[in-house]
N, C-alpha and C positions, 0 to 999 in steps of 0.2 A: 557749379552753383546748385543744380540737384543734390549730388550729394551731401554737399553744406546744407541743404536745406531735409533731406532727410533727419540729418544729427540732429537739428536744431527740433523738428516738429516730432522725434522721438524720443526727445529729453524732455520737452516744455509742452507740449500737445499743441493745440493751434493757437487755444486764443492766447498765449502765453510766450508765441513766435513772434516775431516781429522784423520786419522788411532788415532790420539796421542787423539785429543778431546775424542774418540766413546771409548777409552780403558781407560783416564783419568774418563770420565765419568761412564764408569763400573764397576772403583776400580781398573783395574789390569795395569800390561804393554800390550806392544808392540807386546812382543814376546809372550805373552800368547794370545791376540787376533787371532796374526797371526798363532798361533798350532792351533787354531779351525776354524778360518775361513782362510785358506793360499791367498786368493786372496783379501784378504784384504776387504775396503769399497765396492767394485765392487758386491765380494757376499755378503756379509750384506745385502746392498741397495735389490741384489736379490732376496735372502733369504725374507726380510718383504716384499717384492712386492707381492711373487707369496702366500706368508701367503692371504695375501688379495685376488687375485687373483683366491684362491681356497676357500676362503670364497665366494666370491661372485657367484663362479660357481655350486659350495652345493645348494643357495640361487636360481640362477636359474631353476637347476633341481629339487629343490621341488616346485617349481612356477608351471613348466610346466610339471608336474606331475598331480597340480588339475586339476580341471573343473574350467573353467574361459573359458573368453572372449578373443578379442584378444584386447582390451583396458585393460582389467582388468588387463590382465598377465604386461601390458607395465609398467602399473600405479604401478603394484607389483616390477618390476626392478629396475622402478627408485627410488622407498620406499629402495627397499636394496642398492642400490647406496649411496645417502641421509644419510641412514642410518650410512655409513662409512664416511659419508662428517659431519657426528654432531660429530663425536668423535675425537676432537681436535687433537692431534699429529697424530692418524692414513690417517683423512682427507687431513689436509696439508700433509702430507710423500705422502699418493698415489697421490695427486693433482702436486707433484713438473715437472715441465719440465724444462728440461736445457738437452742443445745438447751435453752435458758431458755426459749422461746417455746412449745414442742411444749404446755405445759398451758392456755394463754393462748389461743393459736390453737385447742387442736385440733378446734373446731366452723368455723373457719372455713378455715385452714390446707386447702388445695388446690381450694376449692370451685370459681372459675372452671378452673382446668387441669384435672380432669376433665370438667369441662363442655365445654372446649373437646377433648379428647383426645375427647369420647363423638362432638361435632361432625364433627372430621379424620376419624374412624376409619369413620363411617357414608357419609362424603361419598367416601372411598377405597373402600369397599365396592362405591358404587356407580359410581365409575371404574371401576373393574375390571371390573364387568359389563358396564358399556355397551362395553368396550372403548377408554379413555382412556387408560390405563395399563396399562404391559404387566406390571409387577412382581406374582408370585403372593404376596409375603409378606404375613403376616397384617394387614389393616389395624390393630388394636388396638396390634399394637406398633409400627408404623411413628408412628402417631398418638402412642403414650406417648414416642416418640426425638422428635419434631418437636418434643412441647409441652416437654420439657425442654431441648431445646436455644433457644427461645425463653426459658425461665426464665434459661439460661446465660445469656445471647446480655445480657439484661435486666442483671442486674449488673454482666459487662465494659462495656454503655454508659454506664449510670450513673455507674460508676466512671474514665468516661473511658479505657478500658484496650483499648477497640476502637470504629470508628465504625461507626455504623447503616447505611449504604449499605453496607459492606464485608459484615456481616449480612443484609441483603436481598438482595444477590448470591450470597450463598453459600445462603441457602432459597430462593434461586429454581431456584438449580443442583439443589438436590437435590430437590428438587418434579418439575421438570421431565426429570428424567432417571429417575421412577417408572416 
């Protein structure tokens, strides 16, 4: 049924899903959807978010596990970002927004981007001290611009509307020029 329900909320977006498609499309009814998931499309949608979600946060704490830079670690985030923006239904599914979701998500809605924003921002902190980077501004917001511009960066890939290497050039450029 997850995956049925992937297909379904990466062709149609959420508000455009609906309980009958996600269970037509998994072979079964209604009522069998709703014995395993009772909140319907709401935990679905939930459920494959925070699947990614916890993929990508694996992904970070073995980042920030090696020896690395604090460019390299960035360039390495947005590589597993990317990473999730080439893979056609999972890209578009995590890329969707629509203000239908805000009650659906909102326990899970941002959980790795802050995680990774609290990451960038302490790992810039400590560039700056050591003297790695010469930029005074605040690490907190340089980390909330970084992690949104990989959220961007995420959807134009998905949607085929920019290519990933052109994105890794361009966060390396600005990483590197902290």
């Amino acid at each position: 049924m997850l995956q049925a329900a992937l297909e379904v909320f990466a062709e149609s977006g959420f508000g455009s899903a609906t309980v009958e498609n996600i269970a037509s499309r998994a072979g079964a009814s209604k009522v069998t959807l709703y014995t395993y998931f009772p909140h319907g499309r709401e935990e679905l949608f939930r459920e494959l978010y925070e699947e990614v979600n916890n993929e990508l946060l694996e992904k970070a704490s073995d980042i920030y596990a090696a020896e690395g830079t604090f460019a390299d670690r960035v360039l390495a985030l947005t590589e597993a970002l990317l990473d999730v923006a080439r893979r056609p239904l999972v890209g578009r599914f995590y890329s969707i927004d629509d203000p239908a979701l805000d009650v659906a998500l909102n326990p899970v809605r941002g959980h790795a981007s802050r995680v990774w924003a609290d990451l960038i921002g302490k790992d810039l902190a400590a560039a700056q001290k050591e003297g790695a980077v010469t930029t005074a501004v605040p690490p907190r917001a340089v980390a909330e611009l970084l992690v949104g511009g990989m959220r961007s960066a995420l959807s134009e890939v998905a949607r085929d509307h920019t290519h990933s290497d052109d994105v890794l050039q361009a966060m390396n450029a600005l990483t590197t020029g902290l």
